[in-house]
N, C-alpha and C positions, 0 to 999 in steps of 0.2 A: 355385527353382520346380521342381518334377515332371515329368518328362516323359510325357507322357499315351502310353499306347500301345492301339490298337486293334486287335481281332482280325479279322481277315477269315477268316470260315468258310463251308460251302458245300457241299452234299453231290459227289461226282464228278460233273464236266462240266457242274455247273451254273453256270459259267460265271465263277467265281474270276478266271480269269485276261485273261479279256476286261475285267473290271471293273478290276483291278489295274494293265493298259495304259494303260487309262485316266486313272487316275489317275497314274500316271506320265507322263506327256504331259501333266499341268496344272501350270502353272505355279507353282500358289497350294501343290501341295504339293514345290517345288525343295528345302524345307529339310526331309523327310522320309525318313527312315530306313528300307529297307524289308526285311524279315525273311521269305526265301523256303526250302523243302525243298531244292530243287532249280534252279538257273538254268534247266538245260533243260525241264524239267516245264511250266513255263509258259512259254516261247519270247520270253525277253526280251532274244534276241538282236539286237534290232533298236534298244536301249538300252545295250546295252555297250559304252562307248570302247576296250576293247582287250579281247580275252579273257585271262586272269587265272589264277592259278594260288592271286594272295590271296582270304580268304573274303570281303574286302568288295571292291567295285567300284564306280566311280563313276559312276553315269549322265549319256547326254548331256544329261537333264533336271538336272543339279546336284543329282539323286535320288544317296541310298546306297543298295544293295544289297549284303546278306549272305546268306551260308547258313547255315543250323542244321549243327554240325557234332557230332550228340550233344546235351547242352546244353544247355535252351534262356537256361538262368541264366548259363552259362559266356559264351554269343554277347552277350546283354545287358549282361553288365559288360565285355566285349573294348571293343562299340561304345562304350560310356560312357568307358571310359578312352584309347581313341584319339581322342572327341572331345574330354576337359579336359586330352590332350598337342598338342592341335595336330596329330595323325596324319591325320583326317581334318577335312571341314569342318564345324562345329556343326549339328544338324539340333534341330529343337524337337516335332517328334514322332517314334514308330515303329509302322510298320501292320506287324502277324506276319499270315501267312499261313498258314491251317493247311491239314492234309491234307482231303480229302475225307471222310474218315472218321473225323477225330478228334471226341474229345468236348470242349468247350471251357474244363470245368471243370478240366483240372490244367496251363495255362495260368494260367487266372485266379490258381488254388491257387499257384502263385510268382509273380505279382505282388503279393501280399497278405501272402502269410506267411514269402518269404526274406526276411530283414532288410536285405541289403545292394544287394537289387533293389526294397526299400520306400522307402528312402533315395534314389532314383534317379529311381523311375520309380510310375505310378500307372494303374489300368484309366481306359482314357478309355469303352470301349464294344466292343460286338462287332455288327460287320456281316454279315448271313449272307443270300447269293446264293439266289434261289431259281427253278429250270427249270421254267418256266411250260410246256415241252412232255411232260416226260416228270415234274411234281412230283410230283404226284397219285398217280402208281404208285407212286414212290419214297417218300412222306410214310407209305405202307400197309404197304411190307415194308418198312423200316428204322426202328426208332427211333434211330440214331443222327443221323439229318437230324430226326426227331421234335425232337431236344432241342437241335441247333444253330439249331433258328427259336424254340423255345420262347425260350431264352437271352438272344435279342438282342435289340438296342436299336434297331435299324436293319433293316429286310428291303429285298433290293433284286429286282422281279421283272425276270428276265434272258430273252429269246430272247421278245419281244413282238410283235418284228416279224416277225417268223414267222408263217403263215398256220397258229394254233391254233383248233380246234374251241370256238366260242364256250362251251356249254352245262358242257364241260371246263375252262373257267379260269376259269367262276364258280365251279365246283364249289373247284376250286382256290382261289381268292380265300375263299372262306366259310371251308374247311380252315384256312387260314392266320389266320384272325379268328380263329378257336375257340382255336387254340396260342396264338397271340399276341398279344391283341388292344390289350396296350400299347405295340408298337413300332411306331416310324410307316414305315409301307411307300412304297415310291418306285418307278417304274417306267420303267429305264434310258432307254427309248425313248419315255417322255413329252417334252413340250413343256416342262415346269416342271421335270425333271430337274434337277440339283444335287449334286453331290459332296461340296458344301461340310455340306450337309445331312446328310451320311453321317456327318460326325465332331463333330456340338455335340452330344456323348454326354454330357458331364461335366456335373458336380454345378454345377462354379462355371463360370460364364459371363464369360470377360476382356473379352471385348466391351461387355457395361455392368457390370463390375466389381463383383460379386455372385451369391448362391448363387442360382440359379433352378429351386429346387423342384420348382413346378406344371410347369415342359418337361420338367425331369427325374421326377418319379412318375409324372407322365400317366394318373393315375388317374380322373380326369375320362372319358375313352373308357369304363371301364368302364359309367359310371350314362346316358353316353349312350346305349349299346347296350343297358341294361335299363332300366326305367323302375320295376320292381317293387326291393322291398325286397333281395332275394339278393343281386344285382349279380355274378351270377358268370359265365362261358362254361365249359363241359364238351366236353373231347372223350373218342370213344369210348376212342381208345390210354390213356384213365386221366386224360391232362394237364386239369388246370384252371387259371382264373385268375379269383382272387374280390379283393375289398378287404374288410377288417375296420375296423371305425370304432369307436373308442372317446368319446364323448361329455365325459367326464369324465377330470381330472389321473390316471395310473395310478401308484401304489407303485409307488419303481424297484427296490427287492426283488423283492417279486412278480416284476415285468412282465419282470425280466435272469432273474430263477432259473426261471422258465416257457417265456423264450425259449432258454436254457441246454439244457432237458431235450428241449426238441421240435429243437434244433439234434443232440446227442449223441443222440438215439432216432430221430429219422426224418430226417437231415440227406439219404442220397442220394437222397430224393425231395422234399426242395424244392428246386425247378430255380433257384428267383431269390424272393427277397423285398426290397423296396424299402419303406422307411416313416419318416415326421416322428411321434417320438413325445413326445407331454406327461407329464414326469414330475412328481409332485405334489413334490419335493423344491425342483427348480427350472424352475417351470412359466413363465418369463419366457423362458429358453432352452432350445430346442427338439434334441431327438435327432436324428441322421442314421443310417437302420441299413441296410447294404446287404450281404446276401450271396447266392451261389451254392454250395447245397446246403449243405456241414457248414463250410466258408468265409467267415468273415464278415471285411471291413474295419473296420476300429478304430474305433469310434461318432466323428462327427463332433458338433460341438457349435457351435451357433450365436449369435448373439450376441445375438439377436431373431427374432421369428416373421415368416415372409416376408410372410406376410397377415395379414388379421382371422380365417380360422379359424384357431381353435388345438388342434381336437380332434387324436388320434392316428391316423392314418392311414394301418393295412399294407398290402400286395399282395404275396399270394402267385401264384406260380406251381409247381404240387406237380405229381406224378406220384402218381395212384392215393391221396392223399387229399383226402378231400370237405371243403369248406368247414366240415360243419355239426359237422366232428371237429376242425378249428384252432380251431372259435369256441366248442364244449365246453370244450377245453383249459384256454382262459384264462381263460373263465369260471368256471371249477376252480377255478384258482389266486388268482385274484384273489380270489374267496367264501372261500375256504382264509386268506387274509392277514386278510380284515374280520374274520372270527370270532378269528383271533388276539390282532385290536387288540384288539376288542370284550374277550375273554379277560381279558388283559392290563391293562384303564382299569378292572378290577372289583374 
């Protein structure tokens, strides 16, 4: 089985390492692995059984902690192979920690495409903190936090209990709809909080023993927030998130060699695409396509359709392109394949 790893991202100070405490002090995560810059950076002094000269340490939580040292494929297979020699104790997941300023995609880019960290390990999700006092400025001058909330699967809003200017964290909260509006946001300092909710990122759910789809596309939120045909949210920084629906089985010619070109010609502006597609070859099992920009994971393939619908259905999330230029595209393409056949049966 795969070791799911999750990324905790965060723009600076917004509050990464309060949330990471945290989770280290629960018990439910003792068998997790946790992948930091720096020990000092985030003051997880208060978790180390001894200070240490090795890159892993052992927390009083029965947590691992390591450092990136260079790496981050090198740190991945050390922990892998000190856990199947017995070096250290078996952990079943790993939470990476990123910088404040990194962008989350050349992470992903080696969990996906080294081969011998595919074999190991698998994107469970990317968690990304978000400072409810200071976001709003931050979300305006930086697109690099722009694209760590776009990204993730999980938004957690941090520093609530703080006495913030009501009129300012709605503005904020709408902000965050319009980037994100398919990750489910949680708010540290609610009642209904949950940790546990931060990491059911993944495709398959071991809990009831099965792929769950609808949690994972979540493209439902889209048609709730619209009621009109488009189904899309726009922000002004360029970012969108639309779903495309295709009604009918699509050629898997067409459908791979269209996704092929829009993947190789405008790959660093799609932030994330998620979709269950119906190929007309084998429309009984259903496609799994999930990438982050020119990144895609290895089509998954199912065994059955989770529901009774069976139509295809994408979600992108781009940077500076509009809905109505993905859904040209394919319309393209596909019209381009009929006239072939058509061609072709004469």
């Amino acid at each position: 089985m795969l070791i799911p790893v999750t990324l905790l991202t965060g723009f600076l100070g917004s509050g990464k390492s309060t949330l990471l405490s945290q989770i280290l002090r629960d018990p439910e995560f003792a068998n997790a692995a946790v992948i930091v810059n720096e020990f000092g950076e985030i003051g997880l002094d208060d978790f180390l059984v001894t200070h240490s000269e090795e890159q892993t340490v052992e927390m009083t939580t029965g947590c691992l902690c390591c450092t990136v040292r260079g790496d981050i494929t090198q740190t991945l297979l050390d922990l892998y192979e000190k856990r199947e020699t017995g070096q250290i104790a078996p952990f079943n997941r790993v939470i990476i920690e990123t910088t404040g300023l990194a962008d989350p995609a050349p992470v992903i880019h080696t969990l996906v495409t080294e081969p011998r960290i595919a074999k190991r390990y698998m994107l469970g999700g990317v968690v990304c903190t978000i400072d409810t006092v200071n976001g709003l400025a931050t979300l305006a001058k930086h697109e690099e936090c722009q694209k760590q909330v776009a990204v993730a699967d999980r938004l957690v809003y941090m520093k609530t209990d703080i006495d913030v200017d009501e009129a300012a964290l709605h503005d904020l909260y709408n902000e965050i709809k319009h980037l994100n509006p398919l990750a489910i946001k949680q708010d540290r300092h609610g009642v209904d909080f949950n940790l546990s909710n931060l990491f059911n990122t993944t495709l398959y759910d071991p809990k009831k023993d099965h792929y769950d789809v609808a949690r994972w596309l979540n493209d439902t939120v889209l048609h709730t927030h619209h009621n009109d045909h488009d189904h899309h949210h726009h922000h002004n920084g360029g970012i969108e998130t639309f779903s495309l629906i295709f009604d009918d089985p699509l050629p898997s010619s067409a459908f791979l060699l269209a996704m092929q070109l829009l993947i190789s010609n405008q790959g660093k502006d799609l932030l994330r695409i998620k979709g269950i597609v119906n190929l007309q070859e084998q429309s009984d099992r259903p496609i799994i396509l999930h990438g982050v920009q020119h990144v895609f994971h290895e089509p998954l393939e199912l065994d059955t359709w989770p529901s009774e619908d069976q139509r295809t259905r994408l979600v992108f999330i781009t940077r500076n392109i509009p809905k109505q230029t993905i859904e040209l595209f394919f319309k393209t393409w596909l019209s381009y394949h009929a006239e072939q056949v058509l061609e072709m049966s004469r």
